[in-house]
N, C-alpha and C positions, 0 to 999 in steps of 0.2 A: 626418531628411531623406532623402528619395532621393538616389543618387548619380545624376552626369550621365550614367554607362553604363550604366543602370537595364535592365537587360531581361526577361522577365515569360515564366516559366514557372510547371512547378506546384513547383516546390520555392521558387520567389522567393514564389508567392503566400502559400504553405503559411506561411514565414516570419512573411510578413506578418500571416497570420491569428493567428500565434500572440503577435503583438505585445499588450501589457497597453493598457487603456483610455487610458490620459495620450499613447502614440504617436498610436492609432486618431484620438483628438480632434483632435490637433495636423499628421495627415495631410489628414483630412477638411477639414479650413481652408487648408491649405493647394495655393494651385491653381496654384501653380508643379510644385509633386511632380507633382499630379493631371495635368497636362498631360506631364507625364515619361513617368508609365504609361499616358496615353492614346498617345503619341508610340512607345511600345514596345511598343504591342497592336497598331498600325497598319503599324510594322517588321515585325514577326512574321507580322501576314496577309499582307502585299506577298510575302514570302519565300515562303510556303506558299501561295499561290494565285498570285502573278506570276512566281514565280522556281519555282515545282511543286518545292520542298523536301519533302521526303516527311520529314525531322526535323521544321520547323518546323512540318508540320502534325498529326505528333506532337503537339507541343508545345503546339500551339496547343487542341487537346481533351483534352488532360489536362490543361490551363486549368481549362477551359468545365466538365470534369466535375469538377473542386474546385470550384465556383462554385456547381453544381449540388447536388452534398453539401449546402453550407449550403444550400441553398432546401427541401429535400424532409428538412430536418431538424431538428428542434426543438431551438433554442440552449440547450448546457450549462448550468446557473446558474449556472457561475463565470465563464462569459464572456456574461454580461446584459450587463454593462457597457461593453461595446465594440462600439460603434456602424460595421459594416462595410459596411451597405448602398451607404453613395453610392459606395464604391471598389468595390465590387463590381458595379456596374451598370453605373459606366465601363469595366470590362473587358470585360465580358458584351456592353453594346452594341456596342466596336466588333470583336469575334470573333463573336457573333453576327451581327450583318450581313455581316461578309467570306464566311461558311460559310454562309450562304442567299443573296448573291449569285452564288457555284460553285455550287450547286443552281441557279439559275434560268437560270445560263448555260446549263445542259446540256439546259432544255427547248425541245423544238423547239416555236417557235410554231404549228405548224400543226397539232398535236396538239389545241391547246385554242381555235383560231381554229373559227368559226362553231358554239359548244355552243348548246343550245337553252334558251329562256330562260323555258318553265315547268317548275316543279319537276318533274312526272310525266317528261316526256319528258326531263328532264335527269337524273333517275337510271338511265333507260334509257340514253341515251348514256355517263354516266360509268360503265356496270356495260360498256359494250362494250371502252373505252380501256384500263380495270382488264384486263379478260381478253383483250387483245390485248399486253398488254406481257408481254416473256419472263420477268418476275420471276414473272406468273399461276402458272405452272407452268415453274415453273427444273430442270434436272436435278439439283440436289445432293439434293430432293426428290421428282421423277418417275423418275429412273434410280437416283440411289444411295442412297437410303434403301432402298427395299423389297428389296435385297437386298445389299448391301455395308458399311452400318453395322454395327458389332461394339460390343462393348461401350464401351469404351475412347474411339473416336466418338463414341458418344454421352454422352459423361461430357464431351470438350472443346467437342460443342454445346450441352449445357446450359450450361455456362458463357458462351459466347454471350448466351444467351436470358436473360443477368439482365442485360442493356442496357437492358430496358423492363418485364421482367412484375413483378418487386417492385415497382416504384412506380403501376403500371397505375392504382391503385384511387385514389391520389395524383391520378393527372392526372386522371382522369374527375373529382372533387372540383374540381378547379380549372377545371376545361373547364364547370361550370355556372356560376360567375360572370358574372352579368350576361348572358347566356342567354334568350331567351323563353320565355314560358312551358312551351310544348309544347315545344321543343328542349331544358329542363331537364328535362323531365319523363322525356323518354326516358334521358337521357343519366343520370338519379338512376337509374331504372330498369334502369341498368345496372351502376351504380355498386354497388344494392343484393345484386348475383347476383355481384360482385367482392367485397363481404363477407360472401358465403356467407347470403345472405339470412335472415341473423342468429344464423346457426350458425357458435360460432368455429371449431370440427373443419372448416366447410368455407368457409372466407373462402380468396379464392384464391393470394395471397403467403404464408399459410399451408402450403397444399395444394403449393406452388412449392419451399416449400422441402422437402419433404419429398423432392419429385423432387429437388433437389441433393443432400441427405442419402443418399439410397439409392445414389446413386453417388460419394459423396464429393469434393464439389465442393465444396470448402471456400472462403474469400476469399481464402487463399492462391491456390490454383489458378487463380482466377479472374485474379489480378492478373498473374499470371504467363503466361497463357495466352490473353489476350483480344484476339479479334485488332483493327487500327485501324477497320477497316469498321463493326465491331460497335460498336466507341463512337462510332463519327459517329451512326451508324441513334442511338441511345439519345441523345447530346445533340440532333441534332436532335429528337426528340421531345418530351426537354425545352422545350426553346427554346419549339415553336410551342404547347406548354401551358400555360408561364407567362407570356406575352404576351398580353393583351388583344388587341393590334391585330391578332395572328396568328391569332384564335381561326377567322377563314372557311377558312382554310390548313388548319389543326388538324382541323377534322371532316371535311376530305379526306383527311388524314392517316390519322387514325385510323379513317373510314369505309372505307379500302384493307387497314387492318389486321384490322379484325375480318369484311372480307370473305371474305380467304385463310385466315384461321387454322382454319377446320374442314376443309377442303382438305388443307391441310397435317399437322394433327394428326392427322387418318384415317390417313397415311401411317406415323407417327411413332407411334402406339401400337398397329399391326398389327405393323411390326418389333420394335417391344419385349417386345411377346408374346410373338413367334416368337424370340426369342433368351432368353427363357427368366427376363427381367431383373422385380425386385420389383414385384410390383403395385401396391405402394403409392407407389411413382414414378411409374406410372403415370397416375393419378387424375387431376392440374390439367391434364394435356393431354387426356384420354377425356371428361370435363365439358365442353371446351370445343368440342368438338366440332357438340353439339348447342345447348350454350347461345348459341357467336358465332353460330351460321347465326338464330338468330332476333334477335340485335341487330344484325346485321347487316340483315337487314330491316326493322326496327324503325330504324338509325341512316340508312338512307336515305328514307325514308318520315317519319317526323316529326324530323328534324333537319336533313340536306340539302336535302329541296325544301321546305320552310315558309322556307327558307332564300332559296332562290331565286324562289320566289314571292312572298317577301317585296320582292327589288329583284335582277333580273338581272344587277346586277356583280357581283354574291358569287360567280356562276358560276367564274368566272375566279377566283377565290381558293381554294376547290373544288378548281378540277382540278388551279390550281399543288400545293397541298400536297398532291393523289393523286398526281401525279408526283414529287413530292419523296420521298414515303412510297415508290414504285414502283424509280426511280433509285438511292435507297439502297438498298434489298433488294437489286437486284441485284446491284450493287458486292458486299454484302454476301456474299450465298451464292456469288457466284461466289469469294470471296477464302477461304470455308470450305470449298467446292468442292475448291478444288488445294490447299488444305492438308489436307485428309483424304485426297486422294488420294496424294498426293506422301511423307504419312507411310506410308499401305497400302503405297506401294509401294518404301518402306526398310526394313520388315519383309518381306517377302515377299521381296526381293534377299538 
């Protein structure tokens, strides 16, 4: 049984998870419990989003990323037998909706009031809102990367960047469920250059980690060094990939992603050149350079507007999740921003 003080972090869920099948059965029927941890996933978001608890909302994403783990991971066979889905969906839904309604508070309506409602001219308007927000070109990538990144830098921003690129090839996978035709077709098509278009030497969570390896970015490191921002950007991503309903959200998401990352990557393996660091870290970011600049063309051209040509409210779901993907970035690098600077400038003192 839950207790009446029930309260739902990840070491409560972790618990949970690790309970044998005869609990899981006897929770899952149970909808007095279930109303316990729905009542304590709802406390938890009040705190971290009404009360702006910066613990609880802690708390509340190292939830969401154990919840995550199980989804984006093939169940051990010794635990087949324990059926955790329904308790896990009641937590997921109500932390996922508290963390994409804080996302949607922060969008300013007037940003995405009067888009245009054929596809052509709505990826022209969405490629302008994209390159008009300060995340386009954030400094922690136009000023300090091309000359203030050291090695050491770039070993706690890799760790960063495993918020979304290992499971990358995961979500494209899921992002074509239920898909039209042509919107699959791109989206497999991208899917197929994410596993290395049949080359396992170049499948790119492959290629990903060999960049962690070369600087030894182990899971230790990572768990120990990652900052909150970065796992919000990474469960949000989750979230709007394994939702169906999220999927019009999801290809503004991800159409904002694979817009900047050749932008960005430019920056990030002319300094790693120049600072002298293994080539063979190098690789998954100098690939991608060239490869997102054409699925990024390709993701707005047969996924976005067949999209919106298809029925002009998708528009609006579009741009929320281009600003959701935009919003977090910049939270994002700016919270990486002043912690690389902040450490530069404890060494240097």
């Amino acid at each position: 049984m839950i207790a009446e003080d029930f309260t739902i972090d990840r070491t409560t869920l972790q618990q949970l998870l690790d309970a044998d099948s005869n609990r899981w059965e006897r929770l899952n029927a149970d909808y007095v419990a279930r109303k316990r941890i729905g009542d304590a996933c709802r406390g938890l978001a009040h705190r971290a989003f009404t009360d702006r608890d910066e613990t609880a909302l802690a708390e509340l994403h190292d939830t969401l990323e154990l919840v995550y783990e199980q989804d984006f991971r093939v169940t051990p066979v010794d635990r087949l037998d324990r059926d955790t889905q329904p308790v896990l969906r009641d937590i997921a839904s109500v932390l996922e909706c508290a963390a994409l309604s804080a996302e949607l508070a922060d969008v300013d309506e007037a940003q995405i009031s009067g888009y245009p409602y054929a596809g052509k001219e709505f990826v022209h308007w969405l490629k302008l809102l994209v390159g008009g927000h300060p995340a386009a070109r954030h400094p922690f990538y136009q000023e300090f990367m091309p000359s203030r990144v050291t090695k050491e830098t770039f070993r706690f921003y890799l760790a960063q960047e495993t918020n979304l690129d290992p499971r990358f090839d995961d979500i494209l996978s899921l992002m074509q469920v239920g898909a039209s035709p042509v919107e699959k077709m791109e989206i497999a098509e991208n899917h197929w250059d994410e596993m290395g278009n049949g080359k396992p030497e170049e499948v790119h969570t492959t290629m990903f980690s060999r960049a962690l390896e070369s600087l030894d970015v182990h899971v230790d490191y990572v768990r120990a060094n990652l900052l909150p921002e970065a796992k919000i950007s990474g469960n949000l991503a989750c979230c709007l990939a394994l939702s169906r309903r999220h999927y019009y959200r999801s290809i503004g998401f991800f159409g904002v992603t694979e817009y900047l990352v050749p932008r960005r990557f430019k920056l990030v393996v002319d300094r790693w050149l120049e600072l002298g660091l293994p080539r063979a870290g190098i690789v998954y970011h100098d690939a991608h350079i060239k490869i997102d600049a054409g699925h990024a063309s390709g993701w707005f051209k047969n996924v976005i507007a067949p999209a919106v040509d298809a029925d002009p409210r998708i528009g609006r779901e579009i741009a929320l999740g281009a600003l959701i993907r935009l919003n977090s970035s910049e939270r994002y690098l700016d919270s990486l921003l002043k912690h690389v600077q902040d450490n530069l400038a404890l060494a240097i003192s």
